[in-house]
SEPAVO-737205 format. One record per residue: residue in three letters; x, y, z of N, C-alpha, C, O in turn. Coordinates in nm, 2 decimals, padded with zeros to 4 digits. Example, Ala and Ser with C-alpha at 12.3 -4.5 7.8 and 13.67 -1.06 7.14 Angstrom:
# residues 2
(rec "ALA" (01.32 -00.57 00.78) (01.23 -00.45 00.78) (01.32 -00.33 00.78) (01.42 -00.33 00.85))
(rec "SER" (01.28 -00.22 00.71) (01.37 -00.11 00.71) (01.29 00.00 00.79) (01.34 00.11 00.80))
***
This chain:
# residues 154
(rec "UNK" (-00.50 00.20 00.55) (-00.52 00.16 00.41) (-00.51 00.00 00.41) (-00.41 -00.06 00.47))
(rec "UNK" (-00.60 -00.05 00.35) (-00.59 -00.25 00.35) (-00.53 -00.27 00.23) (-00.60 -00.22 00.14))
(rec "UNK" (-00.42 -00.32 00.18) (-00.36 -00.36 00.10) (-00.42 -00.48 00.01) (-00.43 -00.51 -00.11))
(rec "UNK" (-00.47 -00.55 00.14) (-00.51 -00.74 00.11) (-00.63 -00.74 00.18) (-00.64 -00.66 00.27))
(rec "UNK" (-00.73 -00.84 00.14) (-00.81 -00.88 00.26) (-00.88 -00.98 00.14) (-00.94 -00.96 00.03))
(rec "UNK" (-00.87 -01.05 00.20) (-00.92 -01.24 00.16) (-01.00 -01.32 00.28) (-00.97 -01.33 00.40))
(rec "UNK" (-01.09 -01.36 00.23) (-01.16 -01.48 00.35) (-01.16 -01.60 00.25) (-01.20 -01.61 00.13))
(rec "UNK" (-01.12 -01.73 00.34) (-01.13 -01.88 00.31) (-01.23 -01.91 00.33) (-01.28 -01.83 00.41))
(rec "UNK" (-01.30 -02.01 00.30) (-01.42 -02.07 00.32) (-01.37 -02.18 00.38) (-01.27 -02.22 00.32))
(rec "UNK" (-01.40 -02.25 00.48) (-01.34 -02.41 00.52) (-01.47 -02.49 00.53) (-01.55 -02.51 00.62))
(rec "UNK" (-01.47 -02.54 00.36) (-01.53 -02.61 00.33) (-01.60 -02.75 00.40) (-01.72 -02.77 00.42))
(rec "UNK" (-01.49 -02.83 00.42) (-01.47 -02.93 00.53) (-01.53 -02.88 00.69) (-01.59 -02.98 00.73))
(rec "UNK" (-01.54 -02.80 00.76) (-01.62 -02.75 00.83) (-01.76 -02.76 00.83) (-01.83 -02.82 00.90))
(rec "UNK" (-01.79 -02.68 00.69) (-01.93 -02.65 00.70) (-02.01 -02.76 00.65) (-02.13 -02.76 00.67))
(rec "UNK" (-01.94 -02.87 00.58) (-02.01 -03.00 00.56) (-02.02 -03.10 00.64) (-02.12 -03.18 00.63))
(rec "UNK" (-01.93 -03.12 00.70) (-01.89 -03.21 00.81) (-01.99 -03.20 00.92) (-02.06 -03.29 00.97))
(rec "UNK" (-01.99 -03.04 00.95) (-02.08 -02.95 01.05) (-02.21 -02.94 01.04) (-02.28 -02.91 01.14))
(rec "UNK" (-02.25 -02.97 00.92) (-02.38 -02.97 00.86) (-02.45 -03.08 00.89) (-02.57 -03.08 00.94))
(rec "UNK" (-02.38 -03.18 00.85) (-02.43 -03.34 00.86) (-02.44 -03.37 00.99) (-02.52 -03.46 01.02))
(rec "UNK" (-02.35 -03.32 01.09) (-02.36 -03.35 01.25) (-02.49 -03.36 01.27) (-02.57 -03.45 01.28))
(rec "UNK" (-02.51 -03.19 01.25) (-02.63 -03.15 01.29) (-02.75 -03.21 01.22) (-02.84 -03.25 01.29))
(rec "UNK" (-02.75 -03.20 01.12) (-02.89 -03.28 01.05) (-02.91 -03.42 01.13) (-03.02 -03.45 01.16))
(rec "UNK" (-02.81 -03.48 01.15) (-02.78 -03.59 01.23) (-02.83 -03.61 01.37) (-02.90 -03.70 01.41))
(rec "UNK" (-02.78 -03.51 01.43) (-02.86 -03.48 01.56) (-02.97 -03.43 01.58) (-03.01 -03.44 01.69))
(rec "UNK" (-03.05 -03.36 01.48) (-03.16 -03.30 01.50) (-03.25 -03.42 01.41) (-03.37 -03.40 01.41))
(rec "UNK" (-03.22 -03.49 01.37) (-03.28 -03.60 01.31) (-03.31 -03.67 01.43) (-03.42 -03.66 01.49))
(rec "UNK" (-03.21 -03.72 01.46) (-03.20 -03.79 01.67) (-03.30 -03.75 01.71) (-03.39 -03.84 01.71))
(rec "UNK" (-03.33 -03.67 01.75) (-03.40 -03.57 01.84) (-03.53 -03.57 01.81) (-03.62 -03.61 01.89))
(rec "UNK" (-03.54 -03.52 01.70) (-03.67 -03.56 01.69) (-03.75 -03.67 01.67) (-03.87 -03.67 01.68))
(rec "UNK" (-03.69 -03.76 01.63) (-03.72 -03.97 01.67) (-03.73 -03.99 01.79) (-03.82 -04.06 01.84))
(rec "UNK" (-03.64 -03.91 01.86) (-03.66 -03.98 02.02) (-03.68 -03.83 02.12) (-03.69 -03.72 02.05))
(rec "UNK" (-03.67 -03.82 02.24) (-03.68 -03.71 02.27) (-03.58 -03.61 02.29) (-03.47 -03.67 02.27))
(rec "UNK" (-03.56 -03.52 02.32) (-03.44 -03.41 02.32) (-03.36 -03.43 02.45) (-03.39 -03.38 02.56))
(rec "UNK" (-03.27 -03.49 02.41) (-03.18 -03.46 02.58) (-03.15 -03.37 02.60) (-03.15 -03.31 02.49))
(rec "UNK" (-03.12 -03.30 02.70) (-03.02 -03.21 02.75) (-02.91 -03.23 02.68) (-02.88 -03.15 02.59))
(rec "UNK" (-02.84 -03.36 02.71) (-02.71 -03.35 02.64) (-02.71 -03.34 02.48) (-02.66 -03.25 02.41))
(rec "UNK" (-02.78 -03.43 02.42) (-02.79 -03.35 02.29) (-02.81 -03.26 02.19) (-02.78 -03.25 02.07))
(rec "UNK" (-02.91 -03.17 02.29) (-02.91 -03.04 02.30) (-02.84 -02.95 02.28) (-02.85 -02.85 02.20))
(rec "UNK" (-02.73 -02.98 02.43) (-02.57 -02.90 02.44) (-02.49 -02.98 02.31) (-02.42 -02.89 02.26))
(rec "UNK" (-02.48 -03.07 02.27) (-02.37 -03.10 02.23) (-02.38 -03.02 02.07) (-02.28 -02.97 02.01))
(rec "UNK" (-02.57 -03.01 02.01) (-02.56 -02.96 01.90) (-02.60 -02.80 01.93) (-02.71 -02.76 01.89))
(rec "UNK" (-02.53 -02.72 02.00) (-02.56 -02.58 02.07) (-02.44 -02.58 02.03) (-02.40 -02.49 01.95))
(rec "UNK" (-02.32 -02.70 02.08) (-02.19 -02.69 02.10) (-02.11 -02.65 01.94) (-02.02 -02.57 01.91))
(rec "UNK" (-02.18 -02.76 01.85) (-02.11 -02.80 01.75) (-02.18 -02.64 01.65) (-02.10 -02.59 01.57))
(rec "UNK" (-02.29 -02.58 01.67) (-02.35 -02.53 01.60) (-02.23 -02.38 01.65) (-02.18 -02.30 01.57))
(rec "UNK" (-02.20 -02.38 01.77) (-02.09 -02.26 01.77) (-02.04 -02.27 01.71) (-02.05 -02.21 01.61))
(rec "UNK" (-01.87 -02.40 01.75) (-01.78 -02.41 01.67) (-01.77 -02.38 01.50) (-01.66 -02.35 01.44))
(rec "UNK" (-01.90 -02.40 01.43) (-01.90 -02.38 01.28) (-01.89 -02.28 01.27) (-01.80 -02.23 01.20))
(rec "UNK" (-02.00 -02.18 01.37) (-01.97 -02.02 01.34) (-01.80 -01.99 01.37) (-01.75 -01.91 01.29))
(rec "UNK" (-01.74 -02.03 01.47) (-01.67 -01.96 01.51) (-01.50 -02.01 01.43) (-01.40 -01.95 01.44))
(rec "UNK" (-01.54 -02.13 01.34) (-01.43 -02.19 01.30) (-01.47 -02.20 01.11) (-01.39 -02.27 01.04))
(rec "UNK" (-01.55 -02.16 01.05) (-01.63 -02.17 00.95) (-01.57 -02.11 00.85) (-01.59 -02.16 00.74))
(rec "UNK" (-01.48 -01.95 00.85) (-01.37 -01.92 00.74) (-01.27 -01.86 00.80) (-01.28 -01.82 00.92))
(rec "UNK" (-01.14 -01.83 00.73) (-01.03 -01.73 00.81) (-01.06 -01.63 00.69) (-01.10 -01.64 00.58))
(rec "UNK" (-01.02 -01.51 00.79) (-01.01 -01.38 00.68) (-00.87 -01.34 00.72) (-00.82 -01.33 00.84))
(rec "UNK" (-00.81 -01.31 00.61) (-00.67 -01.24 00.62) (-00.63 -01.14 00.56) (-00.63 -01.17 00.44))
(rec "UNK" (-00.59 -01.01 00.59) (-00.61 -00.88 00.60) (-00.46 -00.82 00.62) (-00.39 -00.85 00.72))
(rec "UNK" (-00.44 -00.75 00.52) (-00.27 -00.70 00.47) (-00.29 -00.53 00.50) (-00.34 -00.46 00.41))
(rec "UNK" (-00.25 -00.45 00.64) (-00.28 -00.29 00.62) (-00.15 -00.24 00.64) (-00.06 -00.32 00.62))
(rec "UNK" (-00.14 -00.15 00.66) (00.01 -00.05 00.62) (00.07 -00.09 00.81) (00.19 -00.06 00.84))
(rec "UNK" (00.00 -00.14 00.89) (00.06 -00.15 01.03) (00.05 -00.29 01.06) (00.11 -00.31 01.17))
(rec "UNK" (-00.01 -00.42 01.01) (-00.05 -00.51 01.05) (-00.10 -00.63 00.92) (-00.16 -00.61 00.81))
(rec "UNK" (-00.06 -00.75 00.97) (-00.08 -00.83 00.91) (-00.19 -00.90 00.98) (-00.13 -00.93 01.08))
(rec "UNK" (-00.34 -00.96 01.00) (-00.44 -01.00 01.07) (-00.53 -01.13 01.03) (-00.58 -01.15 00.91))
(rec "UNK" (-00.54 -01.23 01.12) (-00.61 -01.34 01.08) (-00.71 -01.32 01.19) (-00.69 -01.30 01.31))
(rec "UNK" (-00.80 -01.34 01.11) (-00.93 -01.38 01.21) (-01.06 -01.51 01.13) (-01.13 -01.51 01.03))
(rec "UNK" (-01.04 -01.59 01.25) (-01.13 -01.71 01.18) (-01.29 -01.69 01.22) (-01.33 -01.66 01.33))
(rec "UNK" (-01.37 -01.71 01.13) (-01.53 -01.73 01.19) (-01.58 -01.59 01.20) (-01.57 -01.50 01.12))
(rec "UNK" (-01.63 -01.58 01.30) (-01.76 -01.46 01.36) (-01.64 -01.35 01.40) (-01.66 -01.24 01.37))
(rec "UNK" (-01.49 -01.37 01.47) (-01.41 -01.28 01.43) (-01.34 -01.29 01.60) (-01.23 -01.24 01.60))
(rec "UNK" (-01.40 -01.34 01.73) (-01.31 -01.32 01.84) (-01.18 -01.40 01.84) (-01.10 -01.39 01.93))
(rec "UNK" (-01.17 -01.47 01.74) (-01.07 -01.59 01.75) (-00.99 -01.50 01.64) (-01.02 -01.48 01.52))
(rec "UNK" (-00.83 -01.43 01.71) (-00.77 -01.42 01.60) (-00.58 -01.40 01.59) (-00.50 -01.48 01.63))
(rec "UNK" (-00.56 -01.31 01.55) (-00.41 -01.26 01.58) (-00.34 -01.15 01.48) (-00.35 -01.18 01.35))
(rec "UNK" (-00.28 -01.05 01.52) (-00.22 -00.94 01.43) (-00.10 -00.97 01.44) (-00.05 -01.03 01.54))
(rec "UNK" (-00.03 -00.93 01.37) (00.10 -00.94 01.30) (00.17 -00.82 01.28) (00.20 -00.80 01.16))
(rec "UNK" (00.19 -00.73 01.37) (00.25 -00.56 01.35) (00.39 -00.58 01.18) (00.50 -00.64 01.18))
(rec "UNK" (00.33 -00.50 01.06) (00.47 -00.50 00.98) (00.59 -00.49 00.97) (00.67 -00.53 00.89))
(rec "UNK" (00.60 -00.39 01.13) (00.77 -00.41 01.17) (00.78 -00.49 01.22) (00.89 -00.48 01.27))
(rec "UNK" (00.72 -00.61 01.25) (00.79 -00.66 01.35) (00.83 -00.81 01.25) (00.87 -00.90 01.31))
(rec "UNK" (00.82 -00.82 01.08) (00.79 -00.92 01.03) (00.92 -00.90 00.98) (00.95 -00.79 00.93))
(rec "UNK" (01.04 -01.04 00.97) (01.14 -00.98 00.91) (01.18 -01.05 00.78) (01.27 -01.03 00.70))
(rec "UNK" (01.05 -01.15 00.78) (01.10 -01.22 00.65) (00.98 -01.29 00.60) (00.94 -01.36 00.70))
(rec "UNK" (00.90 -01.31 00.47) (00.81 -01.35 00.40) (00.81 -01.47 00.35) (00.92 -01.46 00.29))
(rec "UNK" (00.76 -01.59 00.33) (00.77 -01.65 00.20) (00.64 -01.77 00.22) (00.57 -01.80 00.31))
(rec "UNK" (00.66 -01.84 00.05) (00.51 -01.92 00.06) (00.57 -02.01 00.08) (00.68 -02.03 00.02))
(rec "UNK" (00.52 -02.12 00.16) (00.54 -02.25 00.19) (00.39 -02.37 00.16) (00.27 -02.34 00.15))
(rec "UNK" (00.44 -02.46 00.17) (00.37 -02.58 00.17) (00.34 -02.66 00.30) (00.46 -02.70 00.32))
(rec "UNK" (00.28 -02.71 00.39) (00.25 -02.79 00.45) (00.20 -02.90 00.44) (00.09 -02.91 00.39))
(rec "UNK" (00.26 -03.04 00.51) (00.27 -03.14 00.50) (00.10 -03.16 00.57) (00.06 -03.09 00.66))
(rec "UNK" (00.01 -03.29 00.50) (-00.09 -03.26 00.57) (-00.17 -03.34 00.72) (-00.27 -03.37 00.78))
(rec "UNK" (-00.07 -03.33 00.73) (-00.04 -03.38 00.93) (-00.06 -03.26 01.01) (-00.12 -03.25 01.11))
(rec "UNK" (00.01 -03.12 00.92) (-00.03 -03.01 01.01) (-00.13 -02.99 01.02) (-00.15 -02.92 01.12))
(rec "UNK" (-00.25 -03.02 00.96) (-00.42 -03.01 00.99) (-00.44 -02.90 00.96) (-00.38 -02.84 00.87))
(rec "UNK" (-00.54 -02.86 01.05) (-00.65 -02.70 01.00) (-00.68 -02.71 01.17) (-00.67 -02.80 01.26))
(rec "UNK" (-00.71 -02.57 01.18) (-00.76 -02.50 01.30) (-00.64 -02.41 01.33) (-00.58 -02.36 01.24))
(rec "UNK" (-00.60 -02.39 01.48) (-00.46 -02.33 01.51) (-00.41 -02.39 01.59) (-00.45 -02.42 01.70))
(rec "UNK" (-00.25 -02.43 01.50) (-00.18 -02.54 01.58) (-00.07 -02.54 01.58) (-00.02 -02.49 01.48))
(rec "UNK" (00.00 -02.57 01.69) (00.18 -02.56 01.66) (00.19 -02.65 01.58) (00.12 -02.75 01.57))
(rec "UNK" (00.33 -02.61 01.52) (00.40 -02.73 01.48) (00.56 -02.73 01.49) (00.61 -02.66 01.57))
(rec "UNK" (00.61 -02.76 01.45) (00.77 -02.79 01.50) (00.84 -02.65 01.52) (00.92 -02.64 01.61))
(rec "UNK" (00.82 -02.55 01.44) (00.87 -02.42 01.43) (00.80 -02.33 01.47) (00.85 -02.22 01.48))
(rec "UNK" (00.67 -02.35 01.50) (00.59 -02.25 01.49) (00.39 -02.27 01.58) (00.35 -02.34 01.67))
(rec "UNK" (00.32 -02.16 01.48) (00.19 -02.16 01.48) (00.13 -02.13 01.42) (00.15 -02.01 01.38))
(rec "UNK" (00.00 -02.20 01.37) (-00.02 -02.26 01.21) (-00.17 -02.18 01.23) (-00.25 -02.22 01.32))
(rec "UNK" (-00.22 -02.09 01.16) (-00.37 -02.04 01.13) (-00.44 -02.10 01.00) (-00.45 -02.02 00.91))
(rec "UNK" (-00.49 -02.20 00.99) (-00.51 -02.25 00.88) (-00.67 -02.30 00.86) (-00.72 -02.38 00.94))
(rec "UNK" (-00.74 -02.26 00.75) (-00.89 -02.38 00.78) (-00.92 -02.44 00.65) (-01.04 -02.46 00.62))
(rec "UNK" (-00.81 -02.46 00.56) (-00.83 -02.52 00.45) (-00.69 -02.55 00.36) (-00.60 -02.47 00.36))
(rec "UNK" (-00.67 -02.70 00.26) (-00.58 -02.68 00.23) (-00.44 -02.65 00.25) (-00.42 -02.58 00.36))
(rec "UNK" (-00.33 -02.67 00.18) (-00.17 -02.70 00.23) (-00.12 -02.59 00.19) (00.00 -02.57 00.23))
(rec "UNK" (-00.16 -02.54 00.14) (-00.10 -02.38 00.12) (-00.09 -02.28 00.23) (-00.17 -02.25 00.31))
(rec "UNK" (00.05 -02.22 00.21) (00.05 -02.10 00.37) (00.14 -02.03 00.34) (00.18 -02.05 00.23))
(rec "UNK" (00.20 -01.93 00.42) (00.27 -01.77 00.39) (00.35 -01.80 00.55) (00.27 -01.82 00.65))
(rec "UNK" (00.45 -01.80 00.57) (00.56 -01.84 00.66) (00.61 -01.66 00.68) (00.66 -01.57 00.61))
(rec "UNK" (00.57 -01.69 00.83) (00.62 -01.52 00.86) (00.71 -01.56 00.95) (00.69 -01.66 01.02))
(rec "UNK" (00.84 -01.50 00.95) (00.95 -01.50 01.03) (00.93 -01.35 01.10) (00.92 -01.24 01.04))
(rec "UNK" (00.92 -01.35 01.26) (00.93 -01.23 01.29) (01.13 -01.21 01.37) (01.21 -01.29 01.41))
(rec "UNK" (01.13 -01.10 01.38) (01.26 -01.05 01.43) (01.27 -01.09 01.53) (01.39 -01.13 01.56))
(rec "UNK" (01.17 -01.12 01.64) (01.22 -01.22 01.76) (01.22 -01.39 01.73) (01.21 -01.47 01.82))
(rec "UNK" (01.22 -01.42 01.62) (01.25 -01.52 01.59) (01.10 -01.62 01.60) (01.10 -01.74 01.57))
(rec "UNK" (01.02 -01.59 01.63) (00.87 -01.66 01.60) (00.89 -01.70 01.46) (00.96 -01.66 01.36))
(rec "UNK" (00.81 -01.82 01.47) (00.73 -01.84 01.33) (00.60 -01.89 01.34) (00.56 -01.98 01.41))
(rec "UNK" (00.51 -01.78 01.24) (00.40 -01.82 01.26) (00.34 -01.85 01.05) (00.36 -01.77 00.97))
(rec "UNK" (00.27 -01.99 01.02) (00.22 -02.00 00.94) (00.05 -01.97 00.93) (-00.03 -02.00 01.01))
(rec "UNK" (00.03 -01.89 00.80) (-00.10 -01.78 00.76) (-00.14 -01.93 00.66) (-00.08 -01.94 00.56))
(rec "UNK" (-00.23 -02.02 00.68) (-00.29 -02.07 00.58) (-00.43 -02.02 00.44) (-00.55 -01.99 00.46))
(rec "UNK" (-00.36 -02.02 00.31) (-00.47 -01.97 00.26) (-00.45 -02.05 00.07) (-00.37 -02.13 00.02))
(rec "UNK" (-00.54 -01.99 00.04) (-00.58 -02.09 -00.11) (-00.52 -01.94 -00.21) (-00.57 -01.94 -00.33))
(rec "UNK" (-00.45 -01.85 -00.17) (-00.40 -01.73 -00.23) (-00.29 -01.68 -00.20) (-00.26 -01.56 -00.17))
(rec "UNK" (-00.20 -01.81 -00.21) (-00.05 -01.78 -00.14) (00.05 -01.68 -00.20) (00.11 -01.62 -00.11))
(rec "UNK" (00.06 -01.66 -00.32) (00.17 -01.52 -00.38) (00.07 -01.40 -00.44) (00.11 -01.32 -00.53))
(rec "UNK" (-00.06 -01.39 -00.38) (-00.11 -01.22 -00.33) (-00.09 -01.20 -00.25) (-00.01 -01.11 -00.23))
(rec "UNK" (-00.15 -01.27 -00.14) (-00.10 -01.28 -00.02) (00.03 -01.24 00.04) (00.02 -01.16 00.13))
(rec "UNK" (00.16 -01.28 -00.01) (00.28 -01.27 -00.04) (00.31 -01.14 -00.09) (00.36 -01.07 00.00))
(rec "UNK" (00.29 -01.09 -00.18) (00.30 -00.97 -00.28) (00.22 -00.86 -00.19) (00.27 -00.74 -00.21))
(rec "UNK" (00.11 -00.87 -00.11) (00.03 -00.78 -00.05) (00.16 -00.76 00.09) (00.19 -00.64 00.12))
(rec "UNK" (00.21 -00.85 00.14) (00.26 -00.84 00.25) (00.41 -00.75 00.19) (00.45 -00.63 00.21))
(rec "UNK" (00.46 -00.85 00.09) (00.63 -00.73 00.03) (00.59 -00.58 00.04) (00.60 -00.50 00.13))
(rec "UNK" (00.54 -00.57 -00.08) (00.46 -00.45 -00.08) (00.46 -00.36 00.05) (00.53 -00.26 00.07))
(rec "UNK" (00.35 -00.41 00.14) (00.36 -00.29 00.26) (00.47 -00.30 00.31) (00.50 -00.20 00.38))
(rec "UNK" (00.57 -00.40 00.31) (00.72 -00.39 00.43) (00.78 -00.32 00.31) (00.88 -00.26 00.35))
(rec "UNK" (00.78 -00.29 00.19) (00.90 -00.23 00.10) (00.84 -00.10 00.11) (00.92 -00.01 00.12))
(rec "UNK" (00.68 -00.04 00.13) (00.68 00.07 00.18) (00.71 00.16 00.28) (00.75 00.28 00.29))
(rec "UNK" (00.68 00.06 00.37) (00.75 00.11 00.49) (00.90 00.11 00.51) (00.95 00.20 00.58))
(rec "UNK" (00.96 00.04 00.46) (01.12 00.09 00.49) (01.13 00.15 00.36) (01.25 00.15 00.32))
(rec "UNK" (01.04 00.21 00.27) (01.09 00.34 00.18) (01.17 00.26 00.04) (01.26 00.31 -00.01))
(rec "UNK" (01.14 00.16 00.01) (01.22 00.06 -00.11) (01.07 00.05 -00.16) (00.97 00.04 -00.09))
(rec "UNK" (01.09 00.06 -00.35) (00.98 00.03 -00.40) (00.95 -00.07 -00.47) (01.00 -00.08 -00.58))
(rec "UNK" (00.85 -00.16 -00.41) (00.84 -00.27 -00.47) (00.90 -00.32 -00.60) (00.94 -00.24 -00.69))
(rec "UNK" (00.92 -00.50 -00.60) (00.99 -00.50 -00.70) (00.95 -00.48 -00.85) (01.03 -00.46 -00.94))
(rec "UNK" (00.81 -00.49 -00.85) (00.72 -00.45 -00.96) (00.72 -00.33 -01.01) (00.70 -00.33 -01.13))
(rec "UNK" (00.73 -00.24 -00.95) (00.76 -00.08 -00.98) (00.90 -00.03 -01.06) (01.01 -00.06 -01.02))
(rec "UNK" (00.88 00.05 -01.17) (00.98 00.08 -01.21) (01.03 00.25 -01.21) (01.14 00.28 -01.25))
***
């Protein structure tokens, strides 16, 4: 059962990524096609796919990010999550997947994020522009699973 499932758009990607390329394929065709700039806009034309939105995905066993075309990603087992909450990010932590002083950051847009504490003491931050569904989708499955019913429920 999916509880949640949201995909970000990383805006900044796809325009940034856009203009490379118009830019290079502009190049190219003024002068002749290198090899190298060939590879480089083969290169950059992956990266967009592969880095272009995150989707994050709330099921009764797993919490899941996956950015882009979908090989790039990470699950988050429910038991193993021992504590929830929305945070903010200073914006030095960037976008892509990055450590940062506590942790590891899945982010491709925006200072908004969902701070998972796992029972071995990880922390990993979920960046998204839908921080307390996000949040609520995640309570939700851990209060079903340990058999407590959400706090919305009366």
């Amino acid at each position: 059962m999916t509880a949640y499932r949201h995909t970000q758009v990383a805006t900044l990607v796809l325009v940034s990524g856009a203009i490379a390329v118009i830019l290079l394929v502009t190049l190219m065709l003024r002068t002749a096609a290198h090899p190298i700039a060939l590879a480089v806009t083969a290169l950059l034309l992956l990266c967009i796919a592969m880095f272009h939105s995150l989707t994050v995905e709330v099921t009764d066993k797993a919490v899941r990010v996956r950015f882009g075309l979908g090989p790039i990603g990470k699950s988050f087992p429910t038991p193993a999550i021992q504590e929830a909450r929305v945070v903010r990010n200073p914006w030095y932590y960037g976008w892509g997947i990055r450590w940062f002083p506590r942790g590891w950051l899945f982010n491709v847009s925006g200072f908004d994020a969902v701070e998972l504490v796992m029972r071995d003491r990880r922390v990993y931050r979920i960046g998204t522009d839908q921080p307390n569904e996000l949040l609520g989708a995640i309570e939700s499955v851990r209060a079903t699973e340990s058999g407590i019913e959400s706090k919305g429920a009366s």
